[in-house]
N, C-alpha and C positions, 0 to 999 in steps of 0.2 A: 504494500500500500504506500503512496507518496502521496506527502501533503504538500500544497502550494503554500507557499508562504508571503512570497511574493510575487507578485506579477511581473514584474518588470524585467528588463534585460539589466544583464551588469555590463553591458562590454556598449562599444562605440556601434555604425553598420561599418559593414568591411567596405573599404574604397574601391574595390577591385573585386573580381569572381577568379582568381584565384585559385584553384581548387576546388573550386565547385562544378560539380557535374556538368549540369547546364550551358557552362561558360567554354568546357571543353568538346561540346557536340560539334561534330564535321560537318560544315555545309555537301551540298551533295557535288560541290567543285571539288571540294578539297577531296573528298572519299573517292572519287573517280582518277584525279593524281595521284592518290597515295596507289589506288590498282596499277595505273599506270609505272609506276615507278617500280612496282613489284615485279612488275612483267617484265620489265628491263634488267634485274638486278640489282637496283640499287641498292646500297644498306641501308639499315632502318636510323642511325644514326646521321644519315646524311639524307634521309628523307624529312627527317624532323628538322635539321638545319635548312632546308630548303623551304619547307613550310612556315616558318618562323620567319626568312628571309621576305616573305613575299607577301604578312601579312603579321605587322610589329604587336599587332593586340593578340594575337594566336596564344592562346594557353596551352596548347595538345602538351602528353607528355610523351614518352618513349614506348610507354604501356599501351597508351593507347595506340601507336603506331604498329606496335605486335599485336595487340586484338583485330585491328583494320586488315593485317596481311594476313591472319589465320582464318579472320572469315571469308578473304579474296580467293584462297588456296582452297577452302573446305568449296565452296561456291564451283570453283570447276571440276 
């Protein structure tokens, strides 16, 4: 059982997403590059530096760029 005690928040909102899920969704450009790039060979590290280069607000992280290529591979 939890009791509220308070309602309120103790922290600030956050300036930025961060880390937050939402903030890290692939548009369906980005997801169709990232196939792309899989189909080439690229490494996953220099996939994520590419996407980063091309778009300064991009949060992805590396995790997510191995989740994107195992679901490209499971897919064919």
């Amino acid at each position: 059982m939890v009791e509220l005690i308070c309602g309120s928040h103790n922290h600030d909102l956050a300036e930025t997403l961060v880390g937050h899920p939402y903030a890290r969704r692939l548009s369906v450009e980005e997801n169709a590059m990232v196939k792309d790039m899989t189909k080439t060979s690229v490494k996953p590290k220099n996939i994520l530096l590419i996407m980063k280069e091309r778009n300064k607000k991009n949060v992805m992280t590396i995790k997510q760029v191995y989740n994107e290529m195992i679901v490209h591979r499971r897919s064919q």
